[in-house]
KEVEX-654965 format. One record per residue: residue number from 1; residue in one letter; x, y, z of N, C-alpha, C in turn. Coordinates in nm, 4 decimals. Example, Ala and Ser with C-alpha at 12.3 -4.5 7.8 and 13.67 -1.06 7.14 Angstrom:
// residues 2
+------+------+----------+----------+----------+----------+----------+----------+----------+----------+----------+
: resi : resn :     n.px :     n.py :     n.pz :    ca.px :    ca.py :    ca.pz :     c.px :     c.py :     c.pz :
+------+------+----------+----------+----------+----------+----------+----------+----------+----------+----------+
:    1 :    A :   1.3190 :  -0.5690 :   0.7800 :   1.2300 :  -0.4500 :   0.7800 :   1.3200 :  -0.3300 :   0.7800 :
:    2 :    S :   1.2850 :  -0.2250 :   0.7080 :   1.3670 :  -0.1060 :   0.7140 :   1.2900 :   0.0030 :   0.7870 :
+------+------+----------+----------+----------+----------+----------+----------+----------+----------+----------+
END
This chain:
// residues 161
+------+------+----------+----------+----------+----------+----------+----------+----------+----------+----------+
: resi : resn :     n.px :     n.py :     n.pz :    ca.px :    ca.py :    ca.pz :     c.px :     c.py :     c.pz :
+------+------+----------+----------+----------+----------+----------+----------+----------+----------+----------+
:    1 :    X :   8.7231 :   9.8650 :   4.4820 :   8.8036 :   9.9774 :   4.5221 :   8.9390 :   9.9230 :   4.5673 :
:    2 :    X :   9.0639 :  10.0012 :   4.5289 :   9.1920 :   9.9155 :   4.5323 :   9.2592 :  10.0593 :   4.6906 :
:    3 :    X :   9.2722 :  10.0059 :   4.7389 :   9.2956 :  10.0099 :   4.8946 :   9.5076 :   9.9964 :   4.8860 :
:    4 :    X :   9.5567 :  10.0936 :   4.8643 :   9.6771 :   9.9841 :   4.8913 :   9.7880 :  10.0703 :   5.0103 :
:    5 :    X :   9.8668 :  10.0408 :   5.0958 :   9.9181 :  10.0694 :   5.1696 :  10.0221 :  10.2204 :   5.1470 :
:    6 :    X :   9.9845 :  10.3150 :   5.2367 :  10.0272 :  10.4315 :   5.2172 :  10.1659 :  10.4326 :   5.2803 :
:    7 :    X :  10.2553 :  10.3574 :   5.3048 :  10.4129 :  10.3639 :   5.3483 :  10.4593 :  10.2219 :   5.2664 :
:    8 :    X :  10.5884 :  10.2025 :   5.2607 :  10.6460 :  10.0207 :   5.2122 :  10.6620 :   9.9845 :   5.3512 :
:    9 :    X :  10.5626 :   9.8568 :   5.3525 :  10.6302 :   9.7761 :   5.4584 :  10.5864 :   9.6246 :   5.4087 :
:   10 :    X :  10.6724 :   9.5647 :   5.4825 :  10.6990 :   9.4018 :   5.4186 :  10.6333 :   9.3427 :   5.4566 :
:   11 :    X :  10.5781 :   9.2150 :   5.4312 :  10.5558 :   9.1146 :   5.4552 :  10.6010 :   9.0215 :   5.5823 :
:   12 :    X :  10.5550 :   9.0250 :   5.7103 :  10.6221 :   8.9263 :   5.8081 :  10.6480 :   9.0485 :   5.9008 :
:   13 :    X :  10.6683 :   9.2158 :   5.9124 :  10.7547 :   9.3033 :   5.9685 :  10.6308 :   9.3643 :   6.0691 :
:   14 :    X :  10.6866 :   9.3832 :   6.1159 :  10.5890 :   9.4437 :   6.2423 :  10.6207 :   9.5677 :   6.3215 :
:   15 :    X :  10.5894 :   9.6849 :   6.2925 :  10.6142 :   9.7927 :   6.3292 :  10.5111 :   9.9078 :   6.2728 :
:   16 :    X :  10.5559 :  10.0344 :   6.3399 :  10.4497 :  10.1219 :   6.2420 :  10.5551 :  10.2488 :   6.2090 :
:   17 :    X :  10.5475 :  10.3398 :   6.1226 :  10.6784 :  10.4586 :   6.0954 :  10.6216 :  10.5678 :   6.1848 :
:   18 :    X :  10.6765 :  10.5947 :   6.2104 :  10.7277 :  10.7911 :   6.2828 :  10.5933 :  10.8615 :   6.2249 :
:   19 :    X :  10.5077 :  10.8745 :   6.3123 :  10.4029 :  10.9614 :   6.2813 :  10.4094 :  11.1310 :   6.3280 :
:   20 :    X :  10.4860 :  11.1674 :   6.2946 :  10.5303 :  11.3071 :   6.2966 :  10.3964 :  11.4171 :   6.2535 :
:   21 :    X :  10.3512 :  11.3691 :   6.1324 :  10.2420 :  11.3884 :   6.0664 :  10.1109 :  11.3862 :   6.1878 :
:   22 :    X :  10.1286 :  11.2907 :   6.2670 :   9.9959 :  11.2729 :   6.3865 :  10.0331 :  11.3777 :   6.4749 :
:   23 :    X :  10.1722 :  11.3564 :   6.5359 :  10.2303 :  11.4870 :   6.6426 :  10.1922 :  11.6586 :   6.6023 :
:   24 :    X :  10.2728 :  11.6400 :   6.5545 :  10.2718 :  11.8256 :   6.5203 :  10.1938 :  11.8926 :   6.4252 :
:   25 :    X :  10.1274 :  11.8061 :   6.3716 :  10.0141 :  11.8298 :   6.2647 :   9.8870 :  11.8354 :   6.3098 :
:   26 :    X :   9.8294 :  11.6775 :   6.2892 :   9.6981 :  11.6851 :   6.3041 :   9.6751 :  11.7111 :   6.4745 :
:   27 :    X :   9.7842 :  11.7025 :   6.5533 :   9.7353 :  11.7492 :   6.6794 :   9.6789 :  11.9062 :   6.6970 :
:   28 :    X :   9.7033 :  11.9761 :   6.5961 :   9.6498 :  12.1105 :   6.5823 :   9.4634 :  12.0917 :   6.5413 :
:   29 :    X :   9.4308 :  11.9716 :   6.5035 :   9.2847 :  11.9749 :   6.4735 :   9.2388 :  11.9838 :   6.6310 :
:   30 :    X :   9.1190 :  12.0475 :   6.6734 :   9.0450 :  12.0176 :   6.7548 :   8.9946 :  11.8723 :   6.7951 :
:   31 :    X :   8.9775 :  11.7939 :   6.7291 :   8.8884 :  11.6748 :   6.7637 :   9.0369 :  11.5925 :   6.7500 :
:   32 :    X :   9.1480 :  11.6347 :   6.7425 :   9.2209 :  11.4876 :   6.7355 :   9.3142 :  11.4586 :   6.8827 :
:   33 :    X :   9.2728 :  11.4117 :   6.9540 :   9.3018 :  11.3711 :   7.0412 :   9.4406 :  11.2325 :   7.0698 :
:   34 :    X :   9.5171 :  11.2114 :   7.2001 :   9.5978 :  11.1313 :   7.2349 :   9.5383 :  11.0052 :   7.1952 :
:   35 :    X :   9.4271 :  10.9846 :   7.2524 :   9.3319 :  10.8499 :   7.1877 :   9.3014 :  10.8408 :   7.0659 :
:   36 :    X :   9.3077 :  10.9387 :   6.9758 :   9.3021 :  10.9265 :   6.8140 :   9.3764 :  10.8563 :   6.7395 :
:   37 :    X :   9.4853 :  10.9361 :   6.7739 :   9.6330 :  10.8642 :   6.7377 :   9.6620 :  10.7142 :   6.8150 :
:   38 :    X :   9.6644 :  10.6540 :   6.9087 :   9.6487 :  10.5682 :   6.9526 :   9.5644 :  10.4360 :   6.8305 :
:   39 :    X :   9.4217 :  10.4906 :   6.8407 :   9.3481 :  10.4374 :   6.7364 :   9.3904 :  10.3982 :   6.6088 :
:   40 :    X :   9.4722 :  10.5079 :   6.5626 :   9.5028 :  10.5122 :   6.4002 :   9.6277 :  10.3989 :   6.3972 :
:   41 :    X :   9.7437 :  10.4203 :   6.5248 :   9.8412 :  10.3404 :   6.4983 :   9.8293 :  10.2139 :   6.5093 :
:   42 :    X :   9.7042 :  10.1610 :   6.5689 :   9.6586 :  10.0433 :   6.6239 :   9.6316 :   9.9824 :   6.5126 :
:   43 :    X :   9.5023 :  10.1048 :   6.4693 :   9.5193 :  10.0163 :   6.3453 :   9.5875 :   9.9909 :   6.1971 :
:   44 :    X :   9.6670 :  10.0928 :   6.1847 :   9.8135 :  10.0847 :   6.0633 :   9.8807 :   9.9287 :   6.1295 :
:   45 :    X :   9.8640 :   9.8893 :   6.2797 :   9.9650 :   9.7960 :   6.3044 :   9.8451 :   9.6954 :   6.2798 :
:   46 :    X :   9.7561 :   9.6678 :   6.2873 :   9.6423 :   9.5859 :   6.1546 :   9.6660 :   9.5094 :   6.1238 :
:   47 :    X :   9.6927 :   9.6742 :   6.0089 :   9.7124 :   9.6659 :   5.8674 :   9.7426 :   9.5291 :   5.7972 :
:   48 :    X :   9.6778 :   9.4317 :   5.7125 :   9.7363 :   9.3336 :   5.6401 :   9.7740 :   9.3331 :   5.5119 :
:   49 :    X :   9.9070 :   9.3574 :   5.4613 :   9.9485 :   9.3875 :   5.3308 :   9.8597 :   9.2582 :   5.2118 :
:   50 :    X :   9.8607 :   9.1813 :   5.2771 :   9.7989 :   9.0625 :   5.1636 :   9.6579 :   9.1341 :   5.1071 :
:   51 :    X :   9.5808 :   9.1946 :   5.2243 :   9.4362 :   9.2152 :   5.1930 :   9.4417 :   9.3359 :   5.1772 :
:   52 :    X :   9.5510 :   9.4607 :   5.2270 :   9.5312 :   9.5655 :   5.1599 :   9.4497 :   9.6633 :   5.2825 :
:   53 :    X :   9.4194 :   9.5925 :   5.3522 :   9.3142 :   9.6863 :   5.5280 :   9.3438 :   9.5961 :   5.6256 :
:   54 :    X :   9.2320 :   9.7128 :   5.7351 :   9.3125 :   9.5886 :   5.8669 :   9.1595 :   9.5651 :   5.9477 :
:   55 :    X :   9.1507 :   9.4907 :   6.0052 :   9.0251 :   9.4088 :   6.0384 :   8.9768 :   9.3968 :   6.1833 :
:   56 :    X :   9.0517 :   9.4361 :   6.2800 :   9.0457 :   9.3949 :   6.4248 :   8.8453 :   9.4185 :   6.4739 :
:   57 :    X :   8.8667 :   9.3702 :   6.5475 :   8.7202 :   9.3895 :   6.6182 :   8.7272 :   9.5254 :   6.7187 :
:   58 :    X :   8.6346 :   9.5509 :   6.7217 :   8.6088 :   9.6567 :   6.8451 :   8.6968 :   9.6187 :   6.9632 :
:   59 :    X :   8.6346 :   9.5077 :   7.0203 :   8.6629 :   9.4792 :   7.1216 :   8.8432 :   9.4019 :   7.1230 :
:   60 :    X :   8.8755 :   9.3755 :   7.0198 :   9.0329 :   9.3997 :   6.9713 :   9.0886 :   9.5203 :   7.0124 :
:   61 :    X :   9.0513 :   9.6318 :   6.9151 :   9.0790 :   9.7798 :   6.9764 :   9.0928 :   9.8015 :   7.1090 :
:   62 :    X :   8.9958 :   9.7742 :   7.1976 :   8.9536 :   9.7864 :   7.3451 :   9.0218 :   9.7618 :   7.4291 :
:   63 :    X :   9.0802 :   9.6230 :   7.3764 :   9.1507 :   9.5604 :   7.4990 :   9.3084 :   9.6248 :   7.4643 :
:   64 :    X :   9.3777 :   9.6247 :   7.3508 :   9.4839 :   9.6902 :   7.3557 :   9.5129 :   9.8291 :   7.3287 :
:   65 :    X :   9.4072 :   9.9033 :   7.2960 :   9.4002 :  10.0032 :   7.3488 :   9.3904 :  10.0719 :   7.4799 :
:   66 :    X :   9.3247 :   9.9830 :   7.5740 :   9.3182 :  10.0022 :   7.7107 :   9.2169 :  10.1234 :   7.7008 :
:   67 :    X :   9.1606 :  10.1757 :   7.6187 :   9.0031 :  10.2349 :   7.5801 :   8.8974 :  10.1642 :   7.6026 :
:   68 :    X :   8.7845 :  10.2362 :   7.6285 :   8.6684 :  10.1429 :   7.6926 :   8.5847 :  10.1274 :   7.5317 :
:   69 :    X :   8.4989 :  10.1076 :   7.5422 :   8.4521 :  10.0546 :   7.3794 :   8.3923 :  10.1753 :   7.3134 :
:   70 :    X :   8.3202 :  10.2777 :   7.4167 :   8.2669 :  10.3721 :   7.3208 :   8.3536 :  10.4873 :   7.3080 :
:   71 :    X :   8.4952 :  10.5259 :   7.4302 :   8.6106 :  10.5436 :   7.3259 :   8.6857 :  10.5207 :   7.2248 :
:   72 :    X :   8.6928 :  10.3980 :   7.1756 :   8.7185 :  10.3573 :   7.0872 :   8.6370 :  10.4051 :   6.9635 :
:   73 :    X :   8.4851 :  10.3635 :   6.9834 :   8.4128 :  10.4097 :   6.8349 :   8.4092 :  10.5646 :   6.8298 :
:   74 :    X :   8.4330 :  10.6234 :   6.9130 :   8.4473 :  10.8168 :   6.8877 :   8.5748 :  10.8050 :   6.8083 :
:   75 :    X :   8.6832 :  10.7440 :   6.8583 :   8.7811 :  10.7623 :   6.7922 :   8.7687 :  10.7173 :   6.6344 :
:   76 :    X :   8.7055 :  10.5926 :   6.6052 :   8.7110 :  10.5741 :   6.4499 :   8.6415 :  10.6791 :   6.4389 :
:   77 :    X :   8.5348 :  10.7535 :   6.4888 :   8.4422 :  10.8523 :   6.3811 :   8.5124 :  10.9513 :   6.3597 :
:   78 :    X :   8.5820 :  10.9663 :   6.4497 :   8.7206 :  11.1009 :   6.4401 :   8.8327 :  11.0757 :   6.3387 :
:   79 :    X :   8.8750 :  10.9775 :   6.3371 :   8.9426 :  10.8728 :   6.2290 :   8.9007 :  10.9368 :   6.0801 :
:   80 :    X :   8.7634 :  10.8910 :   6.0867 :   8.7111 :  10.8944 :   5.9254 :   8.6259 :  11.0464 :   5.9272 :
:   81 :    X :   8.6554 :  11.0923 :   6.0014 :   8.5853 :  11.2767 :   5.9611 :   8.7393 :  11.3344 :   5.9427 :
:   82 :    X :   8.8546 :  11.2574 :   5.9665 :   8.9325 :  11.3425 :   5.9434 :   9.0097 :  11.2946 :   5.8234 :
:   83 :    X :   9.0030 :  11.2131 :   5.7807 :   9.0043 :  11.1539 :   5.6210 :   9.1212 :  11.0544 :   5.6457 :
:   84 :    X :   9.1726 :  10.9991 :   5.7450 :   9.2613 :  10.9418 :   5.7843 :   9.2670 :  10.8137 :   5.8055 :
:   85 :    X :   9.1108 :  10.7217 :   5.7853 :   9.0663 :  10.5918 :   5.7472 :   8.9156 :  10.6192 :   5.6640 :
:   86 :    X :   8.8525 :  10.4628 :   5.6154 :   8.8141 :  10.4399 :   5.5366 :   8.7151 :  10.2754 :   5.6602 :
:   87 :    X :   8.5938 :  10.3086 :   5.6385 :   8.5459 :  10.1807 :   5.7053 :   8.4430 :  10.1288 :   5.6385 :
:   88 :    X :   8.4516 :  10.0307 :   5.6230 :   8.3479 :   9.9573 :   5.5647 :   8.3001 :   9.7872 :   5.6639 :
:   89 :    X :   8.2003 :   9.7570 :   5.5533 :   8.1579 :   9.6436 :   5.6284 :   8.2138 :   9.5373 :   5.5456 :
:   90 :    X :   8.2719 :   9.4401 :   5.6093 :   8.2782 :   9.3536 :   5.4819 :   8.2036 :   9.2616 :   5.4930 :
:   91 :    X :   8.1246 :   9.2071 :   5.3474 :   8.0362 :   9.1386 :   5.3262 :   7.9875 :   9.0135 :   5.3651 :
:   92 :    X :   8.1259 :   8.9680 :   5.3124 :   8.1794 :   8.8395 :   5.3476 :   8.1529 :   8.7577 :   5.5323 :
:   93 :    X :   8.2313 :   8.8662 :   5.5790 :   8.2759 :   8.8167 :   5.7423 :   8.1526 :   8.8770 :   5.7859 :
:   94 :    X :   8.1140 :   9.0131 :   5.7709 :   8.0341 :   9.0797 :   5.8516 :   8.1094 :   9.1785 :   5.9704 :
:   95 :    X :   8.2621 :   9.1746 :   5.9507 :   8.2828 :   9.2764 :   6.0444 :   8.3482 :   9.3664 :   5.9675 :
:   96 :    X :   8.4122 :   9.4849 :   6.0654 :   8.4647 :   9.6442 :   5.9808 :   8.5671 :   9.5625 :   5.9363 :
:   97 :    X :   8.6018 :   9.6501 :   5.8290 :   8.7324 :   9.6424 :   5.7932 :   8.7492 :   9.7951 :   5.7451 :
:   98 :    X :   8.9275 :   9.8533 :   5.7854 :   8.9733 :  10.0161 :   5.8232 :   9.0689 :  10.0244 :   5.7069 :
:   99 :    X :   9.0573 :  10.0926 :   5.6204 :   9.1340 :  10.1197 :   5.5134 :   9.2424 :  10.2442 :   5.5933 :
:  100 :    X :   9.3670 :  10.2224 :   5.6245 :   9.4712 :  10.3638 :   5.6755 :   9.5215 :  10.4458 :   5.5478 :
:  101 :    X :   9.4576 :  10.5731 :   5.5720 :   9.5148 :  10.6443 :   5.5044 :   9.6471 :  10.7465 :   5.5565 :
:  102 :    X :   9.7217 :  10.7899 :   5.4935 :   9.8239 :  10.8577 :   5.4890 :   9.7754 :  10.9816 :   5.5453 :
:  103 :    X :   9.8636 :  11.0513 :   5.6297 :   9.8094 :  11.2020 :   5.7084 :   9.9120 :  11.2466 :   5.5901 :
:  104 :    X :   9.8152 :  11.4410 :   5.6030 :   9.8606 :  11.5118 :   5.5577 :  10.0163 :  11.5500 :   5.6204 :
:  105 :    X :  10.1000 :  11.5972 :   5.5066 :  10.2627 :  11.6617 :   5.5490 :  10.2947 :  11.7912 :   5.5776 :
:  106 :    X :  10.1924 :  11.8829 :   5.5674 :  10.2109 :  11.9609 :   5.6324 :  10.0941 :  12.0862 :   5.6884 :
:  107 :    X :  10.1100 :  12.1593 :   5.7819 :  10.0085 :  12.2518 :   5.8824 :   9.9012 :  12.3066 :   5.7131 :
:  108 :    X :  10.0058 :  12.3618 :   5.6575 :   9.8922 :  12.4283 :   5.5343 :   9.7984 :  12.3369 :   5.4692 :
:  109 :    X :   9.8708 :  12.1861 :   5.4247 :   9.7832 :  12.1402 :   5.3795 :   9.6746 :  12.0214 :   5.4926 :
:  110 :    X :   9.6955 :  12.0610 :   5.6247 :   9.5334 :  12.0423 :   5.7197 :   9.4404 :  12.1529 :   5.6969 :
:  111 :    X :   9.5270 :  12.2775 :   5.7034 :   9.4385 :  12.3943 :   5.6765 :   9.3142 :  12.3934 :   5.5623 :
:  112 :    X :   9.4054 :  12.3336 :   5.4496 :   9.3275 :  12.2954 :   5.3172 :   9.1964 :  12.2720 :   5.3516 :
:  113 :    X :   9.2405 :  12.1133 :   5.4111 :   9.1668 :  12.0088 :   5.4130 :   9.0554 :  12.0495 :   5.5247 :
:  114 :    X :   9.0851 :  12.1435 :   5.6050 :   8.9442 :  12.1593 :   5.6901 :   9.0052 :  12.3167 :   5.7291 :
:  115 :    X :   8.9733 :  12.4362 :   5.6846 :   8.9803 :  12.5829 :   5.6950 :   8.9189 :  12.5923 :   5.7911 :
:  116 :    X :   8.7877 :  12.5351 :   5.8555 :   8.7097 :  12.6113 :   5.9746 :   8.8290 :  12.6036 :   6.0718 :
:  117 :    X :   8.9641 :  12.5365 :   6.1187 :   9.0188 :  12.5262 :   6.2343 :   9.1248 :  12.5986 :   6.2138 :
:  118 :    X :   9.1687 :  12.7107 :   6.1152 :   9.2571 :  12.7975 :   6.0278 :   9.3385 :  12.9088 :   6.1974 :
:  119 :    X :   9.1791 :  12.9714 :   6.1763 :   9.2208 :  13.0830 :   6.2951 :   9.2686 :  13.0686 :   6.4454 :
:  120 :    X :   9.1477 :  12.9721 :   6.4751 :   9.1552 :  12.9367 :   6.5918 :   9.3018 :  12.8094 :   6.5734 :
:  121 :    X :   9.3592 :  12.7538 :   6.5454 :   9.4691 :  12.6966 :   6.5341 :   9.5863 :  12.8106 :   6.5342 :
:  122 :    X :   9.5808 :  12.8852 :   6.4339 :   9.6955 :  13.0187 :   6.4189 :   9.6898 :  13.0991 :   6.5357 :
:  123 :    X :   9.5444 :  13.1489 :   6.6036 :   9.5450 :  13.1871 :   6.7513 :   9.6385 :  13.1448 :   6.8578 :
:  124 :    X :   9.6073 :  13.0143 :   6.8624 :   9.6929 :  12.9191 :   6.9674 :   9.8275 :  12.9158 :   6.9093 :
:  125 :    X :   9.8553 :  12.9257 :   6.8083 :  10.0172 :  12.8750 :   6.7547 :  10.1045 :  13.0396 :   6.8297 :
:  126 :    X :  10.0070 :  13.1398 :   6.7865 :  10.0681 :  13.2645 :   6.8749 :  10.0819 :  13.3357 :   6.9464 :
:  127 :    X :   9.9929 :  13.2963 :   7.0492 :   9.9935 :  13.2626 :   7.1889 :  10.1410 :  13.1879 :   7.2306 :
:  128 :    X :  10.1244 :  13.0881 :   7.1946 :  10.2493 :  12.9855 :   7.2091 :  10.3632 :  13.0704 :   7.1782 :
:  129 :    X :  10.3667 :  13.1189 :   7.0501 :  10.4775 :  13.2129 :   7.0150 :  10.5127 :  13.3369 :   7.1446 :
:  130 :    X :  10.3881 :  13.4111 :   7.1469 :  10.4066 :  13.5275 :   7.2506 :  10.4724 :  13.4531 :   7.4029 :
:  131 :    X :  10.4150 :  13.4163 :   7.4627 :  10.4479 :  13.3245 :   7.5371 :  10.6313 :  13.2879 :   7.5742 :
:  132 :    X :  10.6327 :  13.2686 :   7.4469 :  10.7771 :  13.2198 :   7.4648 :  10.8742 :  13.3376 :   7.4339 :
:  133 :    X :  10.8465 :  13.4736 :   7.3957 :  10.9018 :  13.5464 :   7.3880 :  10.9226 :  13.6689 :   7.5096 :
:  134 :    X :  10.7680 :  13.6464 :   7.6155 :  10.7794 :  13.7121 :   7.7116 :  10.9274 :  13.6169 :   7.7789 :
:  135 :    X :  10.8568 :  13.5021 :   7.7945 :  10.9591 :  13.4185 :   7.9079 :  11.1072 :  13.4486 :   7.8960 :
:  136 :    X :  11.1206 :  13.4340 :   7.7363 :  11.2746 :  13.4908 :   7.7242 :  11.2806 :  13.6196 :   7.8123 :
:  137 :    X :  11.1901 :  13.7238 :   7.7412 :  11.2172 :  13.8475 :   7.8346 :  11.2700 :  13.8835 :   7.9774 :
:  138 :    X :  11.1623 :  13.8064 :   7.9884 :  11.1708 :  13.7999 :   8.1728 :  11.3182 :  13.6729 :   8.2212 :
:  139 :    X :  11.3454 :  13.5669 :   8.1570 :  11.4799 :  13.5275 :   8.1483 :  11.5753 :  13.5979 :   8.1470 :
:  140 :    X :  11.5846 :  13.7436 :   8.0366 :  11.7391 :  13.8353 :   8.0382 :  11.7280 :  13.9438 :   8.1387 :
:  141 :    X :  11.6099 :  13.9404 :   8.1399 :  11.5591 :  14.0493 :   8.2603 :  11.6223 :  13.9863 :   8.4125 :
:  142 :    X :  11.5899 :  13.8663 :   8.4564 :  11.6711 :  13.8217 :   8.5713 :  11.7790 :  13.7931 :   8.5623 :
:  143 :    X :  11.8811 :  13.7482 :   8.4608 :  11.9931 :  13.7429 :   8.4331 :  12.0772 :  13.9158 :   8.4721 :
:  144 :    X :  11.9967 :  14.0123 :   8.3960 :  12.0647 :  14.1452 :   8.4203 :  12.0708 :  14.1672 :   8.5853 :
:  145 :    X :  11.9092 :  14.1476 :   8.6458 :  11.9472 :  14.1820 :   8.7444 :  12.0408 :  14.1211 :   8.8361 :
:  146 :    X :  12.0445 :  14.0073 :   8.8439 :  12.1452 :  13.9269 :   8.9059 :  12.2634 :  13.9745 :   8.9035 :
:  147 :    X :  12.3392 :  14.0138 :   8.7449 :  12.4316 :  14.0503 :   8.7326 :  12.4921 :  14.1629 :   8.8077 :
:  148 :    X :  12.3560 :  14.2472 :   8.8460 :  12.3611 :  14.4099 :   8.8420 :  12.3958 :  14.3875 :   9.0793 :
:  149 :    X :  12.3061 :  14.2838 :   9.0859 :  12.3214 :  14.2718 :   9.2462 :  12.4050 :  14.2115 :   9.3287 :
:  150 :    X :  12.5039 :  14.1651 :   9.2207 :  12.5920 :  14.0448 :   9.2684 :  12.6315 :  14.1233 :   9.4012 :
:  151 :    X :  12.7030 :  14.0657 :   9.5053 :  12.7945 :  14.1137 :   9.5924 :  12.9359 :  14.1414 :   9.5369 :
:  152 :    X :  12.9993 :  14.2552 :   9.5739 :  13.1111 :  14.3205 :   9.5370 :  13.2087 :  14.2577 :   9.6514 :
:  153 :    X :  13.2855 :  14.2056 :   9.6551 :  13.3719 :  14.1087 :   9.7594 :  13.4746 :  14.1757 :   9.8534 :
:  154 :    X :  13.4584 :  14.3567 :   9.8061 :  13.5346 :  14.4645 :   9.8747 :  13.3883 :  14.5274 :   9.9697 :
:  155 :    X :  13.3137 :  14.4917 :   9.9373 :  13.2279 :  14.5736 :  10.0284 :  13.1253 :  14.4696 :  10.1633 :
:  156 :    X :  13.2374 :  14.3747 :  10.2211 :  13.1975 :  14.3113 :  10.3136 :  13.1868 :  14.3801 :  10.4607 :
:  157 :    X :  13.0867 :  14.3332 :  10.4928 :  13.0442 :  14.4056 :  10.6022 :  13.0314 :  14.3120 :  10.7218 :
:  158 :    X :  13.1177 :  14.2745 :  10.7877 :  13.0979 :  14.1956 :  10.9301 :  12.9967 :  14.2203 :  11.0618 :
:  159 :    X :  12.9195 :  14.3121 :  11.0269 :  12.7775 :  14.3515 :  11.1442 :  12.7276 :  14.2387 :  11.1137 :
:  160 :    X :  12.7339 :  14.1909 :  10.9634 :  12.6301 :  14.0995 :  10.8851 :  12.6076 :  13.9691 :  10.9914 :
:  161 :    X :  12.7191 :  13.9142 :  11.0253 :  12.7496 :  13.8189 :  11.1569 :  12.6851 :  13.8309 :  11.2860 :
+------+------+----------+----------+----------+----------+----------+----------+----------+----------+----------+
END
């Protein structure tokens, strides 16, 4: 099975790209959590272009993840239910090795890829929406009144003292 790296990155370079795709996307799945993403970038930063996957140990994960170990393995299972790695054993060594796959680009096509989280995702997205449209409300709403109570600078009243 030919495994090959879902962004260009070089040889010797060390970084991982703008997971935008993890933010505002798959954070709409239920199960994908701050520690998910964590997981995934950990291991894209792996990643070994020579071999094509990335290899770390659990207890690799653990320690720079600052996850305890059986956070860590929820997170790969969350990882690979969400189609976003690939784990195997390798034969050879005897430990995992994490194939990174590429997140989906956009909300419709997570929807695709897993419909049960359709509604209840669109629920919350308009909520969020409503939400922000009361606040405005109630924003021009105190603005008017303010406007409407200001003090008039002819109608000073010195009892006030």
């Amino acid at each position: 099975m030919t495994h090959n790296n879902p962004y260009e990155i070089k040889t010797g370079e060390h970084y991982i790209p703008s997971m935008n795709a993890l933010n505002r996307i798959y954070s709409q799945h239920p199960d994908f959590k701050p520690a998910t993403k964590l997981i995934y970038e950990l291991l894209f930063d792996y990643w070994n272009p020579k071999y094509g996957y990335a290899f770390p140990t659990m207890r690799q994960l653990e320690r720079d993840s600052g996850l305890g170990y059986s956070t860590v393995e929820q997170q790969i299972r969350t990882l690979i239910k969400l189609n976003l790695i690939e784990k195997e054993r390798s034969a050879k060594h005897g430990n995992n090795v994490y194939y990174v796959k590429k997140p989906v680009n956009s909300l419709e096509q997570l929807y695709e890829k897993f419909p049960d989280i359709r509604d209840k995702s669109e629920e919350r997205l308009q909520k969020i929406k409503d939400d922000e449209v009361a606040e405005k409300e109630r924003r021009n709403e105190n603005q008017t009144s303010n406007q409407n109570n200001q003090d008039d600078p002819n109608d000073f009243d010195p009892s006030w003292f």
